[in-house]
C-alpha positions as CSV (number, residue, x, y, z in Angstrom):
1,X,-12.9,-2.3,-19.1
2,X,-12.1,-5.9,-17.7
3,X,-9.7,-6.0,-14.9
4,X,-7.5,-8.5,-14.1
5,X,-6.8,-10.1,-10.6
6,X,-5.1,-12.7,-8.8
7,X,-7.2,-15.2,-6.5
8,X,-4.6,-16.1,-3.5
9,X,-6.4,-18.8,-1.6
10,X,-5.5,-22.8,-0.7
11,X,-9.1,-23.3,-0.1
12,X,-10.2,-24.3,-3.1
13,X,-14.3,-23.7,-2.6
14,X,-13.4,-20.0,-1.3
15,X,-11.3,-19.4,-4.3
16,X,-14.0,-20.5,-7.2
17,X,-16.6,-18.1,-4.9
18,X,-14.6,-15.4,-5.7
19,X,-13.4,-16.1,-9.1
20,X,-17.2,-16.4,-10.3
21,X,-18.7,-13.4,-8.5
22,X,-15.8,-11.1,-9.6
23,X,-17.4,-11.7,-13.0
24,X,-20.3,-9.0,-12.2
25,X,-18.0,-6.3,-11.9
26,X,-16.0,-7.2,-14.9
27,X,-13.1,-8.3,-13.1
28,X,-11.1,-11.8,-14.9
29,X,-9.7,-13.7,-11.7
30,X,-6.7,-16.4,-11.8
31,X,-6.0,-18.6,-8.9
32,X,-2.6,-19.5,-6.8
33,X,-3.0,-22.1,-4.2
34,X,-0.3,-21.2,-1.6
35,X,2.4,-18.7,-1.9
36,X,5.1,-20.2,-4.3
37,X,2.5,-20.3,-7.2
38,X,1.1,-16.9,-6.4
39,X,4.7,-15.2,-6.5
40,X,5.4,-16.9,-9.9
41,X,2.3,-15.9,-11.2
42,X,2.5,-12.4,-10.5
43,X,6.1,-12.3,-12.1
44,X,4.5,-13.6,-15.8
45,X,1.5,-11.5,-15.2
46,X,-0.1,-7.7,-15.4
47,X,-2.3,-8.1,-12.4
48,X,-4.3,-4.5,-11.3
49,X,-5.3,-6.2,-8.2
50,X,-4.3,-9.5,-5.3
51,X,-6.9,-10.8,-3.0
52,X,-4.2,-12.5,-0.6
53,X,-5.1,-15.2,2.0
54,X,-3.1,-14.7,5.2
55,X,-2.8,-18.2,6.0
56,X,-1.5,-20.1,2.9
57,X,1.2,-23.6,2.7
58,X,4.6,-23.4,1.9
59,X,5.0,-19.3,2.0
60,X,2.7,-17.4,3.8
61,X,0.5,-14.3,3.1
62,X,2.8,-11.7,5.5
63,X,5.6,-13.0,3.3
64,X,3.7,-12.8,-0.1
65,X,2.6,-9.2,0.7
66,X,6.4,-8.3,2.1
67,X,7.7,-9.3,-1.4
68,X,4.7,-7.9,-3.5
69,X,5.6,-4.5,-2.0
70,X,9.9,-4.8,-2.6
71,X,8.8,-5.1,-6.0
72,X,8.8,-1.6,-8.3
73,X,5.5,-1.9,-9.8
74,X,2.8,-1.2,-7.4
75,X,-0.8,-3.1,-7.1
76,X,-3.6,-3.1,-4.5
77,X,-3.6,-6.1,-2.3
78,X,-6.8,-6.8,-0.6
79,X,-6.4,-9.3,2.5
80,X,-8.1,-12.0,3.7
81,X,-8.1,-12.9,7.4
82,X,-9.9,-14.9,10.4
83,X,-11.8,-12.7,13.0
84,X,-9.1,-13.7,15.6
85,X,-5.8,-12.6,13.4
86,X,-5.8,-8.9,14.7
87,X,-1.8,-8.8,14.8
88,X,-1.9,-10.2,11.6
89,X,-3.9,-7.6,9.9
90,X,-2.0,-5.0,11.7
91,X,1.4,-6.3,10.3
92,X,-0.2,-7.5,6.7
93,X,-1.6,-3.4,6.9
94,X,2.2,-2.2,7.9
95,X,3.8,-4.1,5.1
96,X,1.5,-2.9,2.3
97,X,-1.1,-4.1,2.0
98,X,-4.3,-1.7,0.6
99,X,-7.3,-3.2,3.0
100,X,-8.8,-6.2,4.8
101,X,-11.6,-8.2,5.0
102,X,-12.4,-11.2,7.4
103,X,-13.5,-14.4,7.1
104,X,-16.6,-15.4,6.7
105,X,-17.3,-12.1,4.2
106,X,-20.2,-11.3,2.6
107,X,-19.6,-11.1,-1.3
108,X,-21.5,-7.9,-1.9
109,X,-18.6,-6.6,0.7
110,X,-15.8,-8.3,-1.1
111,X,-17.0,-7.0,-4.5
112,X,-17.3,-3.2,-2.6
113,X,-13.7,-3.5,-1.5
114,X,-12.4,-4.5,-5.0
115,X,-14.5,-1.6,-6.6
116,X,-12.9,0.9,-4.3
117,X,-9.4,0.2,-4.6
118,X,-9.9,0.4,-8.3
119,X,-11.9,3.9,-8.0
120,X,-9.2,5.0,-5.5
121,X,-6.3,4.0,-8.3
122,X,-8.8,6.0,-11.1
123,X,-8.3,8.3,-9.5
124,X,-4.7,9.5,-8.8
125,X,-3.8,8.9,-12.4
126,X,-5.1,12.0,-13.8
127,X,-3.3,14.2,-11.3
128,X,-0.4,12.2,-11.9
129,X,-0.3,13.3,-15.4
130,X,-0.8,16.9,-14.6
131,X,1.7,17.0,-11.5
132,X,5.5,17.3,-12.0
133,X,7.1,14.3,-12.0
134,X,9.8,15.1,-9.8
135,X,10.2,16.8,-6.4
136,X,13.1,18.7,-5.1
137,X,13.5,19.2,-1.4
138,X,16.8,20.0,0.5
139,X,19.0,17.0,-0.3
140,X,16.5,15.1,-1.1
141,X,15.4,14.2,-4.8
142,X,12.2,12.4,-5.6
143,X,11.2,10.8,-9.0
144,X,8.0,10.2,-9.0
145,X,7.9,8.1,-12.5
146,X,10.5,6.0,-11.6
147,X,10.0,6.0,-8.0
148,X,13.2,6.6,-7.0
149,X,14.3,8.6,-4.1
150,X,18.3,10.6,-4.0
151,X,19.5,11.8,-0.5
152,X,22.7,13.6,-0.9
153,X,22.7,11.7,-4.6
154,X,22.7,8.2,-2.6
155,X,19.5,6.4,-3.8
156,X,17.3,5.6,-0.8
157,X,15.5,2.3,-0.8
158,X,11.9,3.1,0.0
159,X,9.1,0.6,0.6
160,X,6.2,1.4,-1.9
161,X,3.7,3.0,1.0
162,X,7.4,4.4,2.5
163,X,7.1,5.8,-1.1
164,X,3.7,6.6,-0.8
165,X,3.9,8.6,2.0
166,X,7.0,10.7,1.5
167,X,5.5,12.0,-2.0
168,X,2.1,13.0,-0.4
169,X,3.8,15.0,2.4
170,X,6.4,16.8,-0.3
171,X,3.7,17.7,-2.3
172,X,2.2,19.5,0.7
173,X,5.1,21.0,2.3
174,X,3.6,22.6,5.6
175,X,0.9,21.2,5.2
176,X,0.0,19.4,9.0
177,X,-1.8,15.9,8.6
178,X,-3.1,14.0,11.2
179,X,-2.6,10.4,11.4
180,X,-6.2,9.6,10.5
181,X,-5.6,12.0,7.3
182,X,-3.1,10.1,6.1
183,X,-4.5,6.5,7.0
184,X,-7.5,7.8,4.4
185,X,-5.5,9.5,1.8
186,X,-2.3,7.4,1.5
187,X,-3.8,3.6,2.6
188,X,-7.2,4.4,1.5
189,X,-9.0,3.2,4.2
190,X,-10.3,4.3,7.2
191,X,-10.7,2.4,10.5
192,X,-9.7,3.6,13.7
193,X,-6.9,2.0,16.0
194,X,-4.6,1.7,13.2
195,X,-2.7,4.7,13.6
196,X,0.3,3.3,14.8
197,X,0.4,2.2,11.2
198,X,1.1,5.4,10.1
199,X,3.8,6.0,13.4
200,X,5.8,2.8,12.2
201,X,6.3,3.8,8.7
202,X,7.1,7.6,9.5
203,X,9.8,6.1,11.8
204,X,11.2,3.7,9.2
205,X,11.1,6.9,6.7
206,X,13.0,8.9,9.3
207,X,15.7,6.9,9.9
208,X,16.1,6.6,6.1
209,X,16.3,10.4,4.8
210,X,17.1,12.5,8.4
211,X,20.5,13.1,9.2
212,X,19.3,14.0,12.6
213,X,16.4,11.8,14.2
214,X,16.1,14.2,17.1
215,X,16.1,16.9,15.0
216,X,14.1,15.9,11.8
217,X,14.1,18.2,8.8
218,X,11.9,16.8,6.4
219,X,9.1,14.8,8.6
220,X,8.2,16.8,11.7
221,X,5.8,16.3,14.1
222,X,3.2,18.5,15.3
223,X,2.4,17.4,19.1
224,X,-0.9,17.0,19.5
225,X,-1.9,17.2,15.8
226,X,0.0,14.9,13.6
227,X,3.1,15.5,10.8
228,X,3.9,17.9,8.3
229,X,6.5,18.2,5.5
230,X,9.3,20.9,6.3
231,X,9.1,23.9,4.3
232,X,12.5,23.8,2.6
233,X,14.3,25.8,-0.1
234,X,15.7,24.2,-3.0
C-alpha cells in the first residue's frame, strides 16, 4: 500500500531529501513551502501523514498544527525542529501534534518515525471496528464515529488529542493511568519530561465536561499515581 504525505518545509534541499527517501518505504510525498500553501493543500487532499517544519514564512508551523487539529478528520503530524526550540516542541506536542524530530536528522530516523505512526494508526483500526461506537457516561455522551462529545445534550468542542484522551479513559473507567501511560498510549511516544503535556490537556478537558473543578466526576486524580476515569452509572 502506498501512503500519501505532505512535505511541510521552505527549505527547498530538505524538502526533496525527504520526498525521495520516503520512496523506500512506499510513501508518495507532496511539498508546501510555508504555511498558506500547506493548509490549502491539505483541504484538496487525503493526506495519512504531515511532516511539519516549525519554522515556515507567512504562517507558522504552531499555527499549521493548531488548525490541522480544529479540523474533524485526524492525521499524524510529525514535527521538525532546531536543537534549541525546546518550548517549541513542547507547545507543537500540546497542540497535537504525534512526535518530533530535530534538525539535523538522520534519514534512517525520519523514515522510523513515519513507519511508526503509521503502525501505531494500523493498529487501532481493528479495535475500532470491534468496539462500540458510542460511550455513555453520566451526562456525558461520546460518539466515537463522528467524534462528537454531548454533556447535558450541549455538544462539547474537543480538541482531537482532548478527544483522544477522554475516549481512552471512558473506555477504562477505573482504570488508574499514570501520566507516562498515557503519554505512550494516547501520543504514542515516549520521552520523559513531557508530562505536563498530559497535565495541560486533562485541565483543558476538565474545565470542558466537570460541573465541579474541585470536585471532578469524570477525570479524577489519583495523588501520587496519575488519573482515572470515574466509575459512573448510566
Amino acid at each position: 500500500m502506498t501512503h500519501k504525505i505532505l512535505i511541510v518545509e521552505d527549505n527547498a534541499d530538505i524538502a526533496r531529501l525527504i520526498q525521495l527517501n520516503v520512496k523506500d518505504i512506499n510513501c508518495k510525498a507532496d511539498i508546501a513551502d510555508d504555511g498558506i500553501q500547506a493548509l490549502d493543500m491539505f483541504a484538496m487532499n487525503h493526506y495519512e501523514l504531515v511532516i511539519l517544519d516549525l519554522m515556515l514564512p507567512g504562517i507558522d508551523g504552531l499555527e499549521v498544527c493548531r488548525q490541522l487539529r480544529s479540523k474533524a478528520a485526524y492525521v499524524p503530524i510529525l514535527m521538525l525542529t532546531s536543537k534549541s526550540s525546546e518550548l517549541d516542541r513542547v507547545v507543537g506536542l500540546e497542540l497535537g501534534a504525534d512526535d518530533y524530530i530535530t534538525k539535523p536528522f538522520s534519514i534512517l530516523e525520519l523514515l522510523a518515525r513515519i513507519k511508526s505512526q503509521f503502525r501505531r494508526i494500523e493498529a487501532v483500526k481493528p479495535a475500532a471496528i470491534e468496539e462500540a461506537s458510542c460511550i455513555q457516561a453520566g451526562d456525558l455522551y461520546i460518539d466515537i464515529n463522528r467524534r462528537q462529545v454531548l454533556n447535558d445534550g450541549k455538544e462539547v468542542a474537543l480538541t482531537a488529542k482532548e478527544f483522544d484522551l477522554l475516549v481512552h479513559f471512558s473506555k477504562n473507567p477505573g482504570r488508574v493511568y499514570s501520566r507516562m501511560q498515557l503519554l505512550e498510549q494516547v501520543w504514542g511516544y515516549q520521552y520523559e519530561g513531557y508530562e505536563h503535556t498530559v497535565n495541560s490537556h486533562i485541565n483543558r478537558l476538565r474545565t470542558k465536561i466537570e460541573a465541579d473543578l474541585n470536585n471532578p466526576r469524570y477525570i479524577q486524580t489519583v495523588w501520587g499515581v496519575g488519573y482515572r476515569f470515574g466509575e459512573i452509572e448510566q
